[in-house]
N, C-alpha and C positions, 0 to 999 in steps of 0.2 A: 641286103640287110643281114650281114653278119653280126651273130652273137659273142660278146667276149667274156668269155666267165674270168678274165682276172681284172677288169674292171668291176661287173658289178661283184665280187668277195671284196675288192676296195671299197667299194660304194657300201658293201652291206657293213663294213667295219665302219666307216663313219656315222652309218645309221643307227650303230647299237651304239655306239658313244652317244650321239644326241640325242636318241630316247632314254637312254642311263640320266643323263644331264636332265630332262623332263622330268620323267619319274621324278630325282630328287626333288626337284621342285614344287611340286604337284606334293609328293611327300610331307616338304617342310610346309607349303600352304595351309593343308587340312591339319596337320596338328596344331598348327597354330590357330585354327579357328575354334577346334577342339578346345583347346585352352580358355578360349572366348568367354565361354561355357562357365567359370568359373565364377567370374562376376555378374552379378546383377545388371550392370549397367553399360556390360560390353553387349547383352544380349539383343538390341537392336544391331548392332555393327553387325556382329555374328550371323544374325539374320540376311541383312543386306548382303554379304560376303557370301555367305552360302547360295543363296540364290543367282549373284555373278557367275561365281565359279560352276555352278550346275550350265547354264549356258554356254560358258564358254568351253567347257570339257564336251557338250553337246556337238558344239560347231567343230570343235579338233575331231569327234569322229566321225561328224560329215568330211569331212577334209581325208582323215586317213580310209574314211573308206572308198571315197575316191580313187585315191592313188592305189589303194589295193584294187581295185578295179581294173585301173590303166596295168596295172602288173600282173595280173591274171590274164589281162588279153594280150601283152607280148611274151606271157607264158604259152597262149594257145599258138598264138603266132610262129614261135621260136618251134614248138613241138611239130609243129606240121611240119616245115623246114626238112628242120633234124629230122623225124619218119621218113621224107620224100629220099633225104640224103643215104640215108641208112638202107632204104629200098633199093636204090634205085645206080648208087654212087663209089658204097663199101665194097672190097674185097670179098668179103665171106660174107654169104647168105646167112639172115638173122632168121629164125622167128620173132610174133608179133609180142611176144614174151621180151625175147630178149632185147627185139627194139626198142618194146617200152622201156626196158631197164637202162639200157644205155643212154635214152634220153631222159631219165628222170634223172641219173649221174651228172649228164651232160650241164642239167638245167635246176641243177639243185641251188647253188647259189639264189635265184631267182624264186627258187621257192622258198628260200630262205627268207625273204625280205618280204614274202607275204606272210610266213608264219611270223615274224619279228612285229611285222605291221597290227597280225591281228590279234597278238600276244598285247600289244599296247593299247589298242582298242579293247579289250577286255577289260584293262585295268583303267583307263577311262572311266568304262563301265561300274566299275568299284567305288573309284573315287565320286561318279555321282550318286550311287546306296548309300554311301557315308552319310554323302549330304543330304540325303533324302532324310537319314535317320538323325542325323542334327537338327531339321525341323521338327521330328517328336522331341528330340531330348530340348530343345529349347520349350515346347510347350511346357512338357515334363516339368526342368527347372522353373516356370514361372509357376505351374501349382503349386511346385513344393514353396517355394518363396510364398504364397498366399496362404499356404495352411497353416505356416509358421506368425503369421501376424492376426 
């Protein structure tokens, strides 16, 4: 079980382009719901909408937290490796200083794509407080539309 750090630096390039791609997406959705907001009579949709998209950003960070899961343990996996090789394989005697360091170099890509992973589960996280806070502001706008008639 060799590790290739120039595949995943390729793999972690396709992963920030398809979470860029997300985001915007995710981006243009909640403004658009936002907008909802405006009319009286989008505020059922808005409703409805908002409560979808709170679920389904739910189930994407069961999902991403998964996979950061499965990449945290072919991080451990990969680190032990690298330690045993480093002990037991290199030319020059490391300390355990500098072993760590040359594996966390070795395995940075890798850690990359769990910071990237949990950088986008964060902002998940965001876009569901949005939503959370579209259900007040929808209350909101239906009192003020009441106090007004």
């Amino acid at each position: 079980m060799e590790y290739n750090d120039t595949s995943t630096g390729e793999a972690n390039e396709v992963l920030a382009t398809r979470l860029a791609t997300d985001r915007a997406n995710w981006k243009e959705k909640i403004t658009n719901l936002v907008g909802l907001l405006k009319e009286m009579s989008n505020l059922s949709e808005c409703q409805v909408l908002m409560l979808s998209y709170r679920q389904i950003l739910l189930d994407k960070i069961t999902d991403f937290k998964t996979t950061k899961h499965k990449r945290q343990a072919a991080y451990d996996r990969y680190f032990k490796l690298k330690f045993r090789e480093y002990s037991l394989e290199y030319d020059i005697k490391l300390s355990s200083g500098e072993k760590a360091a040359f594996i966390k170099a070795d395995l940075s890509h890798l850690k990359t794509q769990m910071e990237m992973l949990q950088s986008h589960m964060d902002y998940y996280q965001e876009c569901i407080k949005t939503c959370d806070n579209l259900a007040f502001a929808i209350r909101n706008r239906i009192s003020l539309d009441d106090k007004e008639y």
